[in-house]
LUMFI-557480 format. One record per residue (C-alpha): residue in one letter; x, y, z. Coordinates in steps of 0.2 Angstrom, whole numbers, plus 5000, padded with zeros to 4 digits. Layout:
# LUMFI-557480
aXYZ...
# end
This chain:
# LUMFI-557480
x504950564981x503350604971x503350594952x502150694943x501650684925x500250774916x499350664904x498750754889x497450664884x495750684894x494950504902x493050464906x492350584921x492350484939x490650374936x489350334949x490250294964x489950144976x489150044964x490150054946x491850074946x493150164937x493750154922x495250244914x495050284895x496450214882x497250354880x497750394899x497950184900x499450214886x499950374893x500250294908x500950124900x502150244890x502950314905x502850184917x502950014910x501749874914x500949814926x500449934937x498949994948x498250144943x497050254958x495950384955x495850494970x494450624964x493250434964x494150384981x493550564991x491750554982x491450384987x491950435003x491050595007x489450504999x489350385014x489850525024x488550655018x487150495023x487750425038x487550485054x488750635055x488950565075x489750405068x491650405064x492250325048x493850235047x494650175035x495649985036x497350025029x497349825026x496349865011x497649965002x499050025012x499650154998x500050305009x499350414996x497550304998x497650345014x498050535014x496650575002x495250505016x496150575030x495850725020x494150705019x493850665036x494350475036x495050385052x496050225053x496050045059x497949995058x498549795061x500449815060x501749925063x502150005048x500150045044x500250115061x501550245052x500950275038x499450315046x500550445057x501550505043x500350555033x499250655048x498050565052x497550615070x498150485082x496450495090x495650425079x496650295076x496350105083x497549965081x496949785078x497849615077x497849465087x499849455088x500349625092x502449655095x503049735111x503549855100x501949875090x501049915106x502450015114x502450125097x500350135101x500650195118x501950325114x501250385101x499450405111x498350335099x496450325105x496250145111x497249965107x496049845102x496649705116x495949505108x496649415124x496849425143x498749395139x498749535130x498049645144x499149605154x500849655140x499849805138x499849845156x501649795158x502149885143x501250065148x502450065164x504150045153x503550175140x503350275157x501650325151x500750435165x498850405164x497950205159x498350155140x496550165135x496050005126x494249905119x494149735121x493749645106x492349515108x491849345099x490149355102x488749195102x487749265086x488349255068x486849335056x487649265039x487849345024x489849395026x491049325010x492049285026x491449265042x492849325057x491549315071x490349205081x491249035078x492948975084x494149105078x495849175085x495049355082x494649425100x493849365117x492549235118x490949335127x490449195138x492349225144x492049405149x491349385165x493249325172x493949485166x493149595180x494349525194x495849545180x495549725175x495349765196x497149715196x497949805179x498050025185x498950055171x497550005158x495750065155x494449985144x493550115134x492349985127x492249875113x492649795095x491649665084x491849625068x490749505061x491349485043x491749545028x491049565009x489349595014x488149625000x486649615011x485949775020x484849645032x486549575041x487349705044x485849825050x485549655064x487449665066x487649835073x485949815082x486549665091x488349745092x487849895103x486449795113x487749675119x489149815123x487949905135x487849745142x489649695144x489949885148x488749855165x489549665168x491249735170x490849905178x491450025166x490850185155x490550115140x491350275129x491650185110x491050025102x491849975086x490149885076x491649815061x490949855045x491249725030x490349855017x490449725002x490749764983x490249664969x491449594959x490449464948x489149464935x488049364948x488149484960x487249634965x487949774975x487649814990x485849954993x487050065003x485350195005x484750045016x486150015026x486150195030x484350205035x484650055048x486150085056x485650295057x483950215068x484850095076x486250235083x485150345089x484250215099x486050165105x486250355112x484650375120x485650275133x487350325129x487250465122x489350525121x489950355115x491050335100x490050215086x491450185073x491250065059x492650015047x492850005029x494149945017x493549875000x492049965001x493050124999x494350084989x494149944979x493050054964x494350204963x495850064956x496449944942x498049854937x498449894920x499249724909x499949704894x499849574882x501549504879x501249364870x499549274860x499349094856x498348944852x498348794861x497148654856x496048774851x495948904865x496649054859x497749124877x498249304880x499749294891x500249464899x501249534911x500549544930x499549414936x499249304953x500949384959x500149564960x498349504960x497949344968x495949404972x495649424955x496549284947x495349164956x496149114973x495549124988x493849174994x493449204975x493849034966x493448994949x492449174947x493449324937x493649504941x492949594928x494249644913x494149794898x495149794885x495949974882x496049964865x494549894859x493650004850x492449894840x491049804845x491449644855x491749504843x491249334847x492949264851x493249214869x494949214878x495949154892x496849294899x498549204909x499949304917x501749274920x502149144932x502548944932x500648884937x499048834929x498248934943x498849104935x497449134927x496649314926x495049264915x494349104907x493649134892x493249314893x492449414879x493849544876x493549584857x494949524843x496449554859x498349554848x499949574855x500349734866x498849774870x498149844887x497049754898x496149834913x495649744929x494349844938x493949844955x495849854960x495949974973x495949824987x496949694989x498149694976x499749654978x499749704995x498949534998x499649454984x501449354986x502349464977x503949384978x503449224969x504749204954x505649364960x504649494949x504649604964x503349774967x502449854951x502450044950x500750134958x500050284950x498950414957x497850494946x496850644952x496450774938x497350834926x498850744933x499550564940x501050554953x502050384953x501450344971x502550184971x503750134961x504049974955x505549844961x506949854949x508049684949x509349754959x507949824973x507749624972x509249544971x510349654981x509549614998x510149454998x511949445008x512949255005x513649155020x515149245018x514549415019x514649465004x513149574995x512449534977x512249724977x513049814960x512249974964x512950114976x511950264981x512750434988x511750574995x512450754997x511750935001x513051034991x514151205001x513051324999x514651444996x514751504982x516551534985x516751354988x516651334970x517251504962x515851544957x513851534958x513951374949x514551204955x515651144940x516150994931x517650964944x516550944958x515250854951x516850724944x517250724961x515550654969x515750524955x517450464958x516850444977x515050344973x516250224963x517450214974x515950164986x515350024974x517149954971x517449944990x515749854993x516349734980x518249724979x518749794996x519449954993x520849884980x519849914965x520350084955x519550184944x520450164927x519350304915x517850394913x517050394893x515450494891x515450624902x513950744901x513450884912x511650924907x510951054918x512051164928x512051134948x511851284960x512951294979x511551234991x510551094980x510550914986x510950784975x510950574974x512450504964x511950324958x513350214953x512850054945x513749884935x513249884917x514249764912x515749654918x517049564907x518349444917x519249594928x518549744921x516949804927x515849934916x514950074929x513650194926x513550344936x512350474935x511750654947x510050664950x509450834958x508150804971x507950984980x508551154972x509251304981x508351434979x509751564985x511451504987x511651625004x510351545013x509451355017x508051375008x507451254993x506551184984x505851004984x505850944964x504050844962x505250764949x507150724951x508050804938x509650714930x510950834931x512550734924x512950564918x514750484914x515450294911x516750224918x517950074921x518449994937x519949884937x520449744948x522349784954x523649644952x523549574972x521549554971x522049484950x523149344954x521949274969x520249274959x521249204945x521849074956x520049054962x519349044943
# end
């Protein structure tokens, strides 16, 4: 379900894309802190489509662009590029269905990964995706295997990715030309003639070779695709096949640090545009595609912080706030960007910067969590909002967002006028209630019910659903939660506060939450509220309306009693 909320306040126009990135102003920063709490990661899709279709208006319009859902796997990320055109490189099973769900054309879609499941690959073959990216002979021959279960009638098409013999530098991270589990070494190629004779039931369509990533060179990766294509027109005549696509990676870098400059795209363009039409001089139908994650989505994103709390410790003033390596571990200094910060506004500074420097920490038990050393941030007090920029990749997705149990935070799309809760965050109980103990038993206090109402009006006496129904749907959502809990022993002793605030029509659908406020030796205090999610739009027929926001249609507290059997035992126990 999409939430959408219309700030009122404007914030600064989409800036150059590619190179700066985006910035929200204060007010939409508080706008969206007001409704949504802190931290959360905040996307501007209007900067996501024209950093997109900039690439796309200079690169060869021959050469498909996808987009690495590894990057940011936000369906709504995704969705605005397949809009504009964008394909995807998947590497699990649940990007492969976002990247379905969403409608992105399963032609265009290529799955990577040097562990694939049976199932991943069985959901690839079903789902007739253009080609399986196979990294071993083993896997050639599951995929073979697998093509004759899923009873599929023509060869699973597949590209063989290649470890080739040259590495050009200039990657943050190089994934090629060295030892690596990623694909097939080349000088092992040659064996795979007399093993793909053997496999009917798969066909190699070409090839995959990603070198690095975080390039900020155009030089590499120009050589890259030059050496990419050269060598798959050669493996294509080793192994005797029509080369029809060769995957030449991508790694686009962005600059994250003040010692960095970003990446002369302009150049990049100019040599890999030359260096494909050279390519198709001699193969002139084959697929070039080249993959891009940060590149395109790392600019359009930042995860807004609060301050919670300032202090001085032997002399270095700290900001401590409320999202840190849990939701952000790129940008707090781990990994492949140690001991350098992401850069870091402060929303509500409106001054000139003052000369006062300050450590920026977040919320976890670890010296590590540190979002900025000594950062230049202006006089920063308590409850203020800091912005990391550059956020749009690898945020929590990559981020271990389970240490110290603070779960999800919320993801906002902002596009216009308007931003849609495109994620929301992990309450405690999301949390804490998918844990079971040895004996079964569930930590859950929440129960959910979900019901499309009679759509006759008769059913009700009327053309409204009244209180006695509504009453009823909370009596059964309880009776859920005691049963989850209790057994089905526990009773219902009264409801307080009952409030029906919008009247309910024959024909919507609603979700009844019933939840443990409070519990007091054997009472235990329940909340139960009606949220409408679609609205009929004539009680006489199915059609409805989907709410972009659920409306809250009733509310009621209540007490749940523990009868005398279920009494004397847990006293016993206590």
């Amino acid at each position: 379900m999409i939430d959408q909320q219309s700030p009122q306040d404007h914030f600064l126009d989409v800036r150059m894309v590619g190179s700066t990135p985006w910035l929200p102003d204060a007010a939409l920063g508080r706008e969206i802190a007001k409704r949504f709490g802190t931290p959360a990661f905040v996307y501007n899709a209007e900067y996501l489509r024209e950093n997109y279709n900039d690439l796309r208006s200079k690169i060869d319009p021959e050469v498909d662009l996808l987009y690495s859902i590894k990057a940011n796997p936000n369906a709504s990320i995704v969705y605005c590029l397949s809009q504009c055109g964008a394909g995807a490189e998947v590497s699990s099973h649940a990007e492969l269905q976002i990247a379905l769900r969403v409608g992105v054309d399963p032609k265009s879609i290529i799955f990577v990964g040097p562990a694939k499941s049976e199932e991943e690959i069985s959901d690839c073959i079903r789902n007739g995706i253009y080609a399986i990216v196979v990294e071993s002979e083993d896997e050639l021959f599951l995929v073979d295997r697998l093509s004759m279960r899923v009873g599929n009638s023509e060869p699973v098409a597949v590209m063989l990715r290649i470890n080739p013999d040259f590495n050009n530098g200039g990657s943050g991270l190089t994934m090629s030309g060295k030892p690596r589990q990623f694909g097939i070494d080349v000088e092992q190629v040659p064996k795979l003639r007399a093993t793909l004779a053997n496999l009917s039931n798969v066909r190699v369509v070409g090839f995959h070779m990603y070198m690095g990533t975080r390039y900020l060179d155009a030089a590499p990766i120009i050589e890259n695709t030059k050496q990419i294509l050269s060598l798959s027109s050669e493996l294509a005549a080793l192994l005797d096949i029509h080369l029809e696509a060769v995957d030449v990676g991508g790694g686009f870098g962005v600059a994250y640090f003040s010692n960095e400059a970003p990446l002369h795209v302009d150049a990049v363009v100019e040599g890999v545009n030359a260096t494909v039409e050279e390519f198709r001089k001699e193969h002139p139908h084959a697929r070039v595609m080249i993959e891009l994650g940060r590149y395109l989505s790392a600019g359009c994103g930042v995860m807004l912080t609060t301050v919670r709390y300032k202090k001085v410790s032997r002399g270095e003033t700290f900001a401590i706030v409320d999202g840190g390596t849990n939701l952000h571990m790129a940008a707090v200094g781990l990994g492949s960007f140690a001991k350098r910060d992401f850069p870091l506004v402060n929303l509500y500074q409106t001054a000139p910067l003052a000369e006062v420097e300050t450590t920026v920490t977040g919320p976890l038990c670890t010296p590590s969590d540190t979002v900025a050393r000594r950062a230049r941030l202006g006089r920063v007090e308590k409850g203020d909002i800091l912005a990391v920029l550059l956020s749009g990749a690898y945020g929590p997705s990559a981020s271990p967002t389970g240490f110290l149990s603070h779960g999800y935070p919320d993801e906002v799309l902002v596009d216009g006028p308007n931003f849609y809760l495109v994620r929301p965050r992990d309450s405690v109980e999301d949390i804490v209630s998918k844990y079971r103990l040895p004996n079964g038993r569930s930590l859950s206090k929440e129960f959910t019910l979900c019901v499309r109402l009679p759509t006759s009006a008769a059913h009700y006496g009327g053309r409204l659903v009244d209180g006695a129904h509504i009453l009823k749907l909370f009596g059964d959502a309880v009776t859920g939660l005691a049963a989850r809990l209790d057994g089905d022993e526990s009773l219902l002793q009264n409801w307080e506060n009952v409030k029906f605030e919008k009247p309910v029509r024959p024909g919507d659908f609603i979700k009844i939450n019933a939840r443990i406020t409070k519990q007091k030796r054997l009472r235990r205090f329940v909340e139960v509220e009606a949220m409408r999610i679609v609205q009929a739009d004539d009680h006489e027929s199915s059609a409805v309306n989907w709410l972009p926001v659920p409306e809250r249609v009733a509310h009621a507290t209540g007490v749940i009693v523990i009868p005398l059997s279920k009494r004397d035992a847990m006293e016993a126990a206590q």
